[in-house]
C-alpha positions as CSV (number, residue, x, y, z in Angstrom):
1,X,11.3,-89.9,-9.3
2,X,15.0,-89.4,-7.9
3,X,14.6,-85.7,-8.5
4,X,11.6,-85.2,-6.6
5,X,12.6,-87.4,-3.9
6,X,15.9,-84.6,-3.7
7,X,13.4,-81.6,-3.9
8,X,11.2,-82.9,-1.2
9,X,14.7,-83.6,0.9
10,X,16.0,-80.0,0.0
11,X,12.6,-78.2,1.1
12,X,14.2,-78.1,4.5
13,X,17.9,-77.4,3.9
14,X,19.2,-77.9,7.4
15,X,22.6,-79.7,8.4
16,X,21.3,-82.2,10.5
17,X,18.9,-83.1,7.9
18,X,21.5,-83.7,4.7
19,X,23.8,-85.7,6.9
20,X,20.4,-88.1,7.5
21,X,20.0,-88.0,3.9
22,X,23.6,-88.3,2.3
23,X,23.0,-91.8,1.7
24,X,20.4,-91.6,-0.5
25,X,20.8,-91.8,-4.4
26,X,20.6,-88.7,-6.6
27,X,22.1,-86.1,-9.3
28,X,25.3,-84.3,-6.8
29,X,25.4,-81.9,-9.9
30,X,21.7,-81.3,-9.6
31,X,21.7,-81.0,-5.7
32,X,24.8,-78.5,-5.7
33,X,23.1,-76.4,-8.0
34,X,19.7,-76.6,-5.6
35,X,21.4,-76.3,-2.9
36,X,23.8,-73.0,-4.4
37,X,20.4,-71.4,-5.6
38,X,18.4,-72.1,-1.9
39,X,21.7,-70.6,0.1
40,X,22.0,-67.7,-2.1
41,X,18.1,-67.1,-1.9
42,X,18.7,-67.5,2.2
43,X,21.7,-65.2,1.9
44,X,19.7,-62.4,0.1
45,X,16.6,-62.7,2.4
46,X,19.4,-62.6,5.2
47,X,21.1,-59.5,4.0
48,X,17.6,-57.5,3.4
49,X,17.0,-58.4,6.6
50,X,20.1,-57.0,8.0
51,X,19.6,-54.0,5.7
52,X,16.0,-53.1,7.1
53,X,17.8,-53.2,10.4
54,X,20.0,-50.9,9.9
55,X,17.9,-48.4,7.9
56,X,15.6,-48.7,11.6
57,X,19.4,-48.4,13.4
58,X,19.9,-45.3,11.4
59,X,16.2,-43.8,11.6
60,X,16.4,-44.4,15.0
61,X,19.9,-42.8,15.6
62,X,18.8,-39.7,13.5
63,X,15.7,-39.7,15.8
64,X,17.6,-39.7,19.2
65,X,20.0,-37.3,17.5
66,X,16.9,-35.0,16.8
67,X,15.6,-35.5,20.4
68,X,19.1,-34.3,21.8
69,X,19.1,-31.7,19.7
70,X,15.6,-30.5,21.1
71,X,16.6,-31.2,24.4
72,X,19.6,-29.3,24.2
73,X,18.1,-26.5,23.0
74,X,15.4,-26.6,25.3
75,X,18.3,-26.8,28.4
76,X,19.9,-24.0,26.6
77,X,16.7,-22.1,26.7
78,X,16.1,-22.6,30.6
79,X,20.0,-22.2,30.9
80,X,20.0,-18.4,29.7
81,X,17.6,-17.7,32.2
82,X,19.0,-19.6,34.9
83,X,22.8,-18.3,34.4
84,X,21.4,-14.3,34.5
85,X,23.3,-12.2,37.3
86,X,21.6,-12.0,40.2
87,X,21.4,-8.0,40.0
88,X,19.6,-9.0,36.1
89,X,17.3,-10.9,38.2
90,X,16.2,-8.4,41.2
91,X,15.2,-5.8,37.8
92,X,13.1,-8.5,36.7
93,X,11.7,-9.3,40.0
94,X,11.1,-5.0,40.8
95,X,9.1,-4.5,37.7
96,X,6.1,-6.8,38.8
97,X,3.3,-5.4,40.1
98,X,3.7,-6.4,43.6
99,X,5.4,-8.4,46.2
100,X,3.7,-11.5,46.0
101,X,4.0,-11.8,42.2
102,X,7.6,-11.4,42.6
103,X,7.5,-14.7,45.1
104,X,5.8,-16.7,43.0
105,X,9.0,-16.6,40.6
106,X,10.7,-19.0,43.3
107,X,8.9,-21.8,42.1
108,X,10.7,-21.7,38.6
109,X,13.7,-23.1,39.8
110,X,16.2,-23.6,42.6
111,X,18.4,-20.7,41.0
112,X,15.5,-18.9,41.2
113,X,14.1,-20.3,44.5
114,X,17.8,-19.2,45.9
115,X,17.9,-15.9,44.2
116,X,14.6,-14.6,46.1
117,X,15.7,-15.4,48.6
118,X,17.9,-12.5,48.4
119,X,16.0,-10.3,47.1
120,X,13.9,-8.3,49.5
121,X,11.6,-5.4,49.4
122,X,10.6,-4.1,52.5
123,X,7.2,-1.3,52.0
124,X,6.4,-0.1,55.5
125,X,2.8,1.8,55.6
126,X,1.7,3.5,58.6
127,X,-1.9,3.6,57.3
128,X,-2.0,-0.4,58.2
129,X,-1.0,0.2,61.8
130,X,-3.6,2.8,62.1
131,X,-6.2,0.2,60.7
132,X,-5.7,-2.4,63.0
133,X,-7.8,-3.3,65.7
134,X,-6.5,-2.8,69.7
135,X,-4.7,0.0,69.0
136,X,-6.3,3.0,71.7
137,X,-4.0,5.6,70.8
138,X,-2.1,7.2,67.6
139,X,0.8,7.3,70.4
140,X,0.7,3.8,70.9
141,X,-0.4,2.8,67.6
142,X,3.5,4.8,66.2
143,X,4.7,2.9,68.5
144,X,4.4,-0.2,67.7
145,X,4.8,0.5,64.0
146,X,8.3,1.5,65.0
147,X,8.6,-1.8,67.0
148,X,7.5,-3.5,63.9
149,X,10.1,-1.6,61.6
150,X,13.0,-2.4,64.2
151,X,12.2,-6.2,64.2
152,X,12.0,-6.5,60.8
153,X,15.3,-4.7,59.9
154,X,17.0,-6.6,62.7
155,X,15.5,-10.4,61.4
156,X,17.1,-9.1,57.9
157,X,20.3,-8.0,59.8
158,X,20.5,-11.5,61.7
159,X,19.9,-13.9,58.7
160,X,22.3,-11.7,56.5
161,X,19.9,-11.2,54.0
162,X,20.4,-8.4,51.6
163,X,17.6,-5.3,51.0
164,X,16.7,-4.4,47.2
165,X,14.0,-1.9,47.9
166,X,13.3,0.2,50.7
167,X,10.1,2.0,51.2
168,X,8.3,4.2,54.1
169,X,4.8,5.8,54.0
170,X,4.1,7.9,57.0
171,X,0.5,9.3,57.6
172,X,1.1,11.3,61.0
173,X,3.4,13.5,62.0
174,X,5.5,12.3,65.1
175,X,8.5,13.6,66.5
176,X,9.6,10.0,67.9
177,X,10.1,9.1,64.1
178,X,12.3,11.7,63.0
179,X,15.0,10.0,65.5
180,X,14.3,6.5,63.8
181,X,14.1,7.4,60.6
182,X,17.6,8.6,59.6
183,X,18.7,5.2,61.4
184,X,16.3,3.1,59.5
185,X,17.7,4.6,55.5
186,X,21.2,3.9,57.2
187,X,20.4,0.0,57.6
188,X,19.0,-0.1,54.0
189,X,21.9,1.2,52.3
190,X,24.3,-0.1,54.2
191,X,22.9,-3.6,53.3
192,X,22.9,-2.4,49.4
193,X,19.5,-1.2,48.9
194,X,19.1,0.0,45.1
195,X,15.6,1.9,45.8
196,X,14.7,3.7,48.3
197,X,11.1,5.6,48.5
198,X,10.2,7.9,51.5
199,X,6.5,9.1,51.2
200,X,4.8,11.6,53.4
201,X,0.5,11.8,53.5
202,X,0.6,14.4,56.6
203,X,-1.6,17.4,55.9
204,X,0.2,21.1,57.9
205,X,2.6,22.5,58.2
206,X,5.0,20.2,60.3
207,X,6.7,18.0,57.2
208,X,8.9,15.6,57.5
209,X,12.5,16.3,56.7
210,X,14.3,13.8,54.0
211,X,17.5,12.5,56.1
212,X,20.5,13.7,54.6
213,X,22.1,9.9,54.3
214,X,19.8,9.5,51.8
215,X,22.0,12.1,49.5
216,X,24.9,10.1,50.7
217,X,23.4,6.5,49.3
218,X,25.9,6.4,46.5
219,X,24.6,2.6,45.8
220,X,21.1,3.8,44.9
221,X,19.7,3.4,41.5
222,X,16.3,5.0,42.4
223,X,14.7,7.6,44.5
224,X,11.1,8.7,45.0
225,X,9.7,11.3,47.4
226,X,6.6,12.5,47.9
227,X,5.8,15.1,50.7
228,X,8.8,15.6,52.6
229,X,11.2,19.0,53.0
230,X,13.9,18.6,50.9
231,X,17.1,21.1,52.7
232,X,19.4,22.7,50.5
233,X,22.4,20.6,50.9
234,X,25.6,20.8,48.6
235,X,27.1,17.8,49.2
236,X,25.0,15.1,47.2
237,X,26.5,11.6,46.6
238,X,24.3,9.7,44.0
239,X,26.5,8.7,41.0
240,X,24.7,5.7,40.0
241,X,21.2,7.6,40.4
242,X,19.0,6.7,37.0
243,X,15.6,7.4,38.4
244,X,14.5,10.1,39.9
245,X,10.9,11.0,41.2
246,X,9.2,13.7,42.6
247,X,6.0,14.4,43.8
248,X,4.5,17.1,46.0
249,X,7.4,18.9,47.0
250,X,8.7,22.2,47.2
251,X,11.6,22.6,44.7
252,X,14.0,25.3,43.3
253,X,16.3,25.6,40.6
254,X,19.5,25.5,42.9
255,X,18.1,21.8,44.6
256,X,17.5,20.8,40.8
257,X,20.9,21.7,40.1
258,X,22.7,20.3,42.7
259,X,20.8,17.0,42.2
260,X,21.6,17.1,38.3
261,X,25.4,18.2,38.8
262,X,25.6,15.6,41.6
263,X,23.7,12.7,39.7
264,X,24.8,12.3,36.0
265,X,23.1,9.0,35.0
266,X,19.7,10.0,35.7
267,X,18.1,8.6,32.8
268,X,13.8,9.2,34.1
269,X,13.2,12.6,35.8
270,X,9.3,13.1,37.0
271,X,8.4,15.9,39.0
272,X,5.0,16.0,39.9
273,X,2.8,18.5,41.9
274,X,5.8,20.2,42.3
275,X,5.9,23.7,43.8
276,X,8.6,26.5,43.9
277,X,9.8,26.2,40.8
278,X,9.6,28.7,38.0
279,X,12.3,27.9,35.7
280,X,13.3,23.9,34.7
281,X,16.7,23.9,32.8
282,X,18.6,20.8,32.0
283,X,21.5,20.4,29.9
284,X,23.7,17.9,32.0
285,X,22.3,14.7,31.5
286,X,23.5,13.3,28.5
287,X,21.9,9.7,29.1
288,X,18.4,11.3,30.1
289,X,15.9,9.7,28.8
290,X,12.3,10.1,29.8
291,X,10.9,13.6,31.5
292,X,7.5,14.1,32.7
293,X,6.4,17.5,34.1
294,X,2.7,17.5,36.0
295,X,1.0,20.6,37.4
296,X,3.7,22.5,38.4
297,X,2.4,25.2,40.3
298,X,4.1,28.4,38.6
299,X,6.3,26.5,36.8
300,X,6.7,29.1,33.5
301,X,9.7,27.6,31.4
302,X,11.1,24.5,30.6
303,X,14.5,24.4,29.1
304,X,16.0,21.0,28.0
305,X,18.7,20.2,25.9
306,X,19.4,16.3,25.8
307,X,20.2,14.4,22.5
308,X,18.8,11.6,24.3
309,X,15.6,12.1,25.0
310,X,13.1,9.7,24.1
311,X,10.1,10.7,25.8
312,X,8.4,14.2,27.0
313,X,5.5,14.1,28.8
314,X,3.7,17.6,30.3
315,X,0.9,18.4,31.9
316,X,0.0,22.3,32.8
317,X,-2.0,24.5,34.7
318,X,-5.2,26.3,33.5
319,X,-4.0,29.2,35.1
320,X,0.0,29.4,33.7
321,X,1.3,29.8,30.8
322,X,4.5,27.2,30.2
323,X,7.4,28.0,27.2
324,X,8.2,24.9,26.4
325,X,12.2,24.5,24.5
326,X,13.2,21.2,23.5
327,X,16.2,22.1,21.8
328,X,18.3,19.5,20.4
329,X,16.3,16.9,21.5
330,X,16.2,15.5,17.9
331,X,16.1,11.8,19.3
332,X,12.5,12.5,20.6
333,X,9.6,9.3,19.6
334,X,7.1,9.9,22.1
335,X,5.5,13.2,22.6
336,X,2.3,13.8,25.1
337,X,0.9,17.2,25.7
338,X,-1.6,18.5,27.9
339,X,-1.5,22.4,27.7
340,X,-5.1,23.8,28.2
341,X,-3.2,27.2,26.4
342,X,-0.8,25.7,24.1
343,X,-2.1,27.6,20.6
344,X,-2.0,26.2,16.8
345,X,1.6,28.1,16.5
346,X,2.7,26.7,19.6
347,X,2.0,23.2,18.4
348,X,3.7,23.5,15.0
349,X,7.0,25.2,16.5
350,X,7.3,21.6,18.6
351,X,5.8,18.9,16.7
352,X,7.6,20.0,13.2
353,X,11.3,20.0,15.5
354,X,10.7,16.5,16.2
355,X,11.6,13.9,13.0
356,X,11.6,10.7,15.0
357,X,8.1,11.0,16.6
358,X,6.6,7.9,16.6
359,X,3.9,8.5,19.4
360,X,2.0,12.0,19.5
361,X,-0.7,11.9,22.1
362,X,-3.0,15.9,22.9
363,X,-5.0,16.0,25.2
364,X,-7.6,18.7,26.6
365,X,-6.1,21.6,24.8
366,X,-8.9,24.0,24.7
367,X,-6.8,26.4,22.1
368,X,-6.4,24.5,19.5
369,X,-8.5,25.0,16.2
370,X,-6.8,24.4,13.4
371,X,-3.6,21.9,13.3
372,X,-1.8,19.5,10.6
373,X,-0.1,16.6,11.8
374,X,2.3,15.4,8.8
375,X,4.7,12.4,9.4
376,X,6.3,9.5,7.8
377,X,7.4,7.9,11.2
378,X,4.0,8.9,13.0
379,X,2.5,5.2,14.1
380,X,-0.4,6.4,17.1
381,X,-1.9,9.9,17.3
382,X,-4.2,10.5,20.3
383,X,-6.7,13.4,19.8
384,X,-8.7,13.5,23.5
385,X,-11.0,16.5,25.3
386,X,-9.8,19.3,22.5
387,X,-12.9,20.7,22.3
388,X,-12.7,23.6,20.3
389,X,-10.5,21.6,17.5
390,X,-12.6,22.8,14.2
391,X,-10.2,21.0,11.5
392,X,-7.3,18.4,12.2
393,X,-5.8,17.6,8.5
394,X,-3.3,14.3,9.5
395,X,-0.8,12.8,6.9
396,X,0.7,10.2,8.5
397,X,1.2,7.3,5.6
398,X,2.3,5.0,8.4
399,X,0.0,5.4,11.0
400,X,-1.2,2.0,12.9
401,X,-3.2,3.5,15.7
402,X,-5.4,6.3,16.3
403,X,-7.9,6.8,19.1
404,X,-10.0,10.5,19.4
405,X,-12.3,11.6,22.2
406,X,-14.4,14.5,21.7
407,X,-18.2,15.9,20.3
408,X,-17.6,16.1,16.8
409,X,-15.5,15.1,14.2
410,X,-13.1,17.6,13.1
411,X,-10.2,15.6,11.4
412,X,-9.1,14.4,7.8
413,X,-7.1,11.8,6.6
414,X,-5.7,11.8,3.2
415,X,-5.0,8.1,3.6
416,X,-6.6,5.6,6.5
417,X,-6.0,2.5,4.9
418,X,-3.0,1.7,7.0
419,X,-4.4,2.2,10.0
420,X,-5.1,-1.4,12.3
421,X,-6.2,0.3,15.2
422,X,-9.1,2.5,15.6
423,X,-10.8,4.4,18.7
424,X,-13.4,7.0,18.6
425,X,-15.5,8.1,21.5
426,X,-18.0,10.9,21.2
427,X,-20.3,12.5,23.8
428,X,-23.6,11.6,23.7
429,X,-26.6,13.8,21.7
430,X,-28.5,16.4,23.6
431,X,-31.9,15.2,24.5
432,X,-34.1,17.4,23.5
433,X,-33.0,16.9,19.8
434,X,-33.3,13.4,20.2
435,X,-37.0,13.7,22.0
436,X,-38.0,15.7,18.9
437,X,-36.4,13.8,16.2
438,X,-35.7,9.8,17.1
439,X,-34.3,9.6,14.1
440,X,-32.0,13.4,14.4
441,X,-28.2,12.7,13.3
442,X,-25.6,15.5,13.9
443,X,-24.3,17.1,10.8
444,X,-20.5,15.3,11.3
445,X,-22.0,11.4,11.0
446,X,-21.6,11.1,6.6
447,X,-18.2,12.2,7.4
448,X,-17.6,9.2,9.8
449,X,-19.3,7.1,7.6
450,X,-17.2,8.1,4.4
451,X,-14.2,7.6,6.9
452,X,-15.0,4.1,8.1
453,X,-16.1,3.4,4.7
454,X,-12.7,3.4,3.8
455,X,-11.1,0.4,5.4
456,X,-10.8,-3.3,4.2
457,X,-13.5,-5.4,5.9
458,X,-11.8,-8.4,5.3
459,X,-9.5,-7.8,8.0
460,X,-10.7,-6.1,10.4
461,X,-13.8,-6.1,12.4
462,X,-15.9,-2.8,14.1
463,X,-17.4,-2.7,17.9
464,X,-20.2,0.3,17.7
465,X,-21.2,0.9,21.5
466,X,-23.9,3.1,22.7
467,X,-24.9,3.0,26.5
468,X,-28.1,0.8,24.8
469,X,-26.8,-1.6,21.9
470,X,-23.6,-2.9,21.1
471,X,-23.0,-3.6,17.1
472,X,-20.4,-5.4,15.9
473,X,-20.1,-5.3,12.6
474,X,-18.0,-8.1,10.4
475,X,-19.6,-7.0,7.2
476,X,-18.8,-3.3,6.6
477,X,-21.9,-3.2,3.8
478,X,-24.1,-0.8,5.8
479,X,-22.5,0.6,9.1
480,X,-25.3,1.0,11.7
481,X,-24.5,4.3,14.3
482,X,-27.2,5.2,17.3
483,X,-27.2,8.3,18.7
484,X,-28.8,7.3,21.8
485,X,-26.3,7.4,24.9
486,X,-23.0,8.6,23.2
487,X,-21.0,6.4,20.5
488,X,-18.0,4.7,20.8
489,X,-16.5,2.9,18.0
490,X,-13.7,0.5,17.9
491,X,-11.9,-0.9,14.9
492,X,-10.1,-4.3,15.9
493,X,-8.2,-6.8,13.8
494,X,-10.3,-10.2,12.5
495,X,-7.3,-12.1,14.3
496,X,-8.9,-11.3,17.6
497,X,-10.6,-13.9,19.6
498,X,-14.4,-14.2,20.2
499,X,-13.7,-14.1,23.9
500,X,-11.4,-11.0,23.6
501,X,-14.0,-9.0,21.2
502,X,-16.8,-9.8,24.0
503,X,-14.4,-8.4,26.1
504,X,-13.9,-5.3,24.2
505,X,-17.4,-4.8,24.0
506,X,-19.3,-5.3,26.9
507,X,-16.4,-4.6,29.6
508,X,-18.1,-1.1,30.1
509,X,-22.4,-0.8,30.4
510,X,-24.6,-3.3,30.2
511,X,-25.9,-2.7,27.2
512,X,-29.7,-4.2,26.3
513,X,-28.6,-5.6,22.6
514,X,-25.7,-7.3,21.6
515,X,-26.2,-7.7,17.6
516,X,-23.6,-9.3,14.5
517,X,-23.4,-7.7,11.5
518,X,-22.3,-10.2,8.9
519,X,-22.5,-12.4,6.2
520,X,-25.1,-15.8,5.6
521,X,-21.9,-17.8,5.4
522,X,-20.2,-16.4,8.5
523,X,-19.8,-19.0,11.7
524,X,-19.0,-15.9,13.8
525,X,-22.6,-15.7,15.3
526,X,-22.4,-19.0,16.8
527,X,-19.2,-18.7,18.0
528,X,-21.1,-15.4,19.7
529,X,-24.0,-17.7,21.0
530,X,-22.0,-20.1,22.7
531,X,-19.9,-17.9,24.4
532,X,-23.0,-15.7,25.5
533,X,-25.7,-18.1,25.4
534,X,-24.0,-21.4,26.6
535,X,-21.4,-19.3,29.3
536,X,-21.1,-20.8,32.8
537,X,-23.4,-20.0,35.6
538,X,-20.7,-19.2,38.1
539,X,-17.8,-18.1,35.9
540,X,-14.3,-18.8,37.4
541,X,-12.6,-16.1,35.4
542,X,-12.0,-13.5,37.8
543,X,-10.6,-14.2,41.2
544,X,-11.1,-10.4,42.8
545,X,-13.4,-10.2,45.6
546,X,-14.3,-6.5,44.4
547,X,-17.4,-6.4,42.0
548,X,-15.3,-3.4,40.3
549,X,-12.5,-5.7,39.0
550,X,-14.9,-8.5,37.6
551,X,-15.4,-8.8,34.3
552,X,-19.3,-8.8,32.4
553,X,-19.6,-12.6,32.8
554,X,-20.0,-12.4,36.4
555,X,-23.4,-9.9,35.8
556,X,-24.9,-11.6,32.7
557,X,-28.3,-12.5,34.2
558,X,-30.1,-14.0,31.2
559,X,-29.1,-13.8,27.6
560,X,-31.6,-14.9,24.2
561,X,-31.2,-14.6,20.5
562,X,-34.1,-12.7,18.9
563,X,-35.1,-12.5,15.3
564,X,-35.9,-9.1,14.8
565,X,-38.4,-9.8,11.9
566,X,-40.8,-12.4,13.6
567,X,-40.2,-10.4,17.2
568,X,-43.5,-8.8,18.5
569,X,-42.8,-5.5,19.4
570,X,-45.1,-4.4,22.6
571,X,-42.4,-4.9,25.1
572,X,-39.5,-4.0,23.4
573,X,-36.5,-2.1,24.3
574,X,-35.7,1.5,23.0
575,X,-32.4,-0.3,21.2
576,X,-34.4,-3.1,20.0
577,X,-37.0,-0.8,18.6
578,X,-34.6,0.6,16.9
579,X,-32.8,-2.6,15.7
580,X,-36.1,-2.9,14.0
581,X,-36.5,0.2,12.3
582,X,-33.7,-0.5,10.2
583,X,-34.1,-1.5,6.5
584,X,-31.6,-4.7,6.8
585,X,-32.9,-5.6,10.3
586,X,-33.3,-9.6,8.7
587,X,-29.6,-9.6,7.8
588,X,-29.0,-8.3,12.0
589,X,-28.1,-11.5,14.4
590,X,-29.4,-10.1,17.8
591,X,-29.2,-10.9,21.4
592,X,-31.3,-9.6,23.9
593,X,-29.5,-9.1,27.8
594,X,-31.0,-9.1,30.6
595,X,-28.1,-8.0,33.7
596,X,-28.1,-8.5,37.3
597,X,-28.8,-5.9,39.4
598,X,-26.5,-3.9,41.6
599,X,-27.3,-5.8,44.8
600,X,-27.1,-9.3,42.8
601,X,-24.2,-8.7,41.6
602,X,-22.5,-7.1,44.3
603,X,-23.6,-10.8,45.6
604,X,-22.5,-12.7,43.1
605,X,-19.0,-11.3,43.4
606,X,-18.5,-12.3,47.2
């Protein structure tokens, strides 16, 4: 009786309580030992307690720690951006596509808010002035574009703000401007201008002459002209000069050589639709780069010796005959030609001097027959418009991309397998054939089959485009070609989007079929249906006013899913017809489209 009396007093093992209690009879050994055991049992309950706070301390620490970390990193990130030069900056601002672009960067942050501020490209167009309404007279409409010019340059002048690029387009000859313009390159470089562009659209023979300051410029880092008279001059100050373009001037060797001698940094020389100049011999320009050569009028020889060089690009005349030396150009990777009379020889002497090439790219030349293109570093090879190209026997093991344009197909590979890019486009069959024999395939199609037979399904998927029917194919079992309205095919990897393979396929034509080729346990045909089928009305993708610029969802009128075996045939298309006629037409997931017209969508677009 004692001892429960003591247990029910110790159930609540307070102070307070045993002081109440201490004059009440019982064991002292027995309550000790209670008491011991309850205070040790509080103790431990007390410590685990402590201990789960702590582990929660220490998860939490190591989770703040982890968050710092991130945040660090992610300040570090923005920081590398943020602590670029300003001159890093203005080369990232120059390479967008336009003006506006470039302004949108100031919103990124106040360094960069700060830094366009400084960074100014001023494009003055005389076409614009010409445009705009109130303006009776070419004299008066000069004359406010030179007003315009000379309030622009002084607002730049008067705020202290620095001028990156500086370009002029005139479209009228005037001899007011000539006084101006001289004064107007002076301004630019005087308030460190790294471009400059002067550009002349007047058809005579009354051309502008380039200012000579402009050869003085010795802060400019690039240079285009287009139409103006260039003056033999002997004193040219450009030492920091890297790009250097070209285009529709008359040249010699002596103004090439004084600009070469006088400019040795020019890494990017383009002269385009360039006359004068017979003979093009470089051997100066140790950090050259890039040269492209375009219909050249008489342009015979091209001499160039630059370890350097990483890219040649040439385009000739019908009419002349160009020797091409590329001596000691050993560095070369990227190689385009378009020589209409460049012959099998030719072509072996330069590609076989070359063995860095990574980018080979022919186009339209007619004298080619019979080439082999053999290369271990070769990764895209371009065969377009060689028409008379009877055999093309490529062994390029490491090959990624390959894309051909022509009427027949003339090459070999010895192994495709690596390829992950394909493009083939091939005229369309004459008509007559096709009227007498619906069914007519030219003698070159089991080739293409073998060759696309070839390839790993599993990754990769095959666009097959005729002005009528698009194909694509997911299942390689049985590869469906048309003849009707030329043939384009285009290999793509199965990583690419359903919205980016619609893309691919119906951003040229509107074709009447769009058809999936796959198998019964595929989802990609109604991933296909819901983009097609359950698209917006009035797509938001495209922003462009111009009808040109917009993308097939804009002209999709109407769009079904047909099954091709249950489908009456009395109204059917020419493509769907001939969906129909083939022996696996139940295993074909088709679409019929119906397009806007020209007028509807020229609506649409507005």
């Amino acid at each position: 009786m004692m001892l429960k009396r003591a247990l029910q007093n110790l159930r609540v093992p307070s102070e307070s309580k045993r002081k109440r209690n201490s004059s009440t009879v019982y064991d002292k050994t027995c309550a000790i030992d209670l008491c011991a055991e309850a205070s040790g049992a509080h103790r431990k309950r007390k410590r685990e307690q402590f201990s789960i706070i702590d582990k929660n301390v220490k998860l939490k620490k190591q989770q703040t720690a982890k968050d710092s970390n991130s945040v660090d990193k992610r300040v570090v990130s923005m920081d590398y951006i943020s602590q670029l030069p300003d001159t890093v900056i203005h080369i990232i601002l120059s390479l967008l596509r336009s003006t506006k672009d470039a302004a949108r960067t100031s919103i990124l942050s106040k360094r960069w808010r700060d830094v366009w501020t400084s960074f100014t490209v001023l494009t003055f167009d005389q076409r614009t002035f010409q445009e705009l309404e109130g303006v009776q007279s070419m004299e008066n409409c000069n004359k406010v574009f030179m007003q315009f010019i000379d309030k622009s340059l002084q607002s730049h002048l008067d705020r202290k703000l620095g001028i990156y690029k500086f370009v002029l387009h005139l479209t009228t000859y005037d001899p007011a401007l000539v006084h101006h313009m001289e004064r107007w390159f002076g301004i630019a470089t005087a308030n460190n201008a790294k471009e400059l562009g002067f550009h002349v659209h007047v058809k005579g023979t009354r051309p502008y002459i380039l200012p000579k300051n402009v050869f003085a410029a010795e802060g400019i880092t690039g240079l285009r002209l287009q139409g103006c008279k260039l003056e033999t001059c002997s004193i040219i100050k450009l030492p920091h000069l890297q790009k250097l373009y070209m285009r529709n001037l008359r040249v010699d060797q002596q103004i090439i050589m004084n600009l070469i001698s006088s400019c040795p940094l020019i890494d990017d020389l383009r002269l385009i639709q360039c006359s004068g100049l017979s003979c093009l011999d470089i051997s100066s320009l140790l950090k050259l780069d890039r040269v492209e050569v375009h219909c050249c009028n008489l342009l015979k020889k091209i001499d160039i010796t630059a370890p350097s060089l990483q890219a040649f690009w040439y385009c000739g005349k019908k009419q002349v005959s160009c020797k091409i030396n590329l001596k000691d150009c050993e560095s070369l990777k990227r190689l385009t030609l378009e020589d209409s009379r460049m012959t099998n020889n030719q072509f072996h002497g330069r590609f076989f001097s070359f063995p860095l090439l990574e980018k080979l790219e022919l186009s339209n030349c007619l004298k080619l027959t019979n080439i082999r293109i053999g290369s271990h570093r070769l990764n895209r090879l371009v065969l377009r418009g060689c028409k008379n190209l009877e055999e093309a026997e490529i062994d390029t093991p490491n090959l990624l991309s390959f894309e051909y344009q022509g009427d027949k197909f003339p090459f070999s590979f010895l192994n495709p397998k690596c390829l992950k890019e394909v493009k083939l486009s091939f005229a369309p069959m004459e008509e007559r054939k096709l009227k007498l024999n619906p069914k007519y395939e030219p003698l070159w199609f089991p080739k293409l089959r073998e060759f696309l037979g070839k390839f790993d399904h599993k990754g990769l998927k095959l666009v097959v485009c005729t002005s009528k029917n698009v194909i694509i194919h997911e299942d390689f079992g049985e590869i469906l070609l048309s003849t009707c309205g030329g043939l384009k095919i285009e290999m793509v990897q199965s990583s690419v989007g359903t919205e980016e393979l619609l893309d691919i396929s119906l951003h040229k034509g509107h074709p009447q079929t769009l058809s999936i080729m796959s198998s019964s346990s595929s989802e990609f045909p109604k991933l296909v249906r819901e983009k097609i089928i359950n698209r917006k009305e009035d797509p938001t993708c495209c922003t462009s006013n111009n009808p040109n610029n917009k993308c097939w969802r804009h002209f999709l009128k109407d769009a079904k899913m047909v099954n091709l075996k249950a489908a009456k045939g009395k109204n059917d298309s020419e493509s769907m017809a001939w969906l129909k006629s083939r022996p696996n037409a139940n295993e074909i997931a088709c679409f019929r489209l119906d397009w806007k017209s020209d007028k509807e969508g020229r609506k649409a677009s507005r």
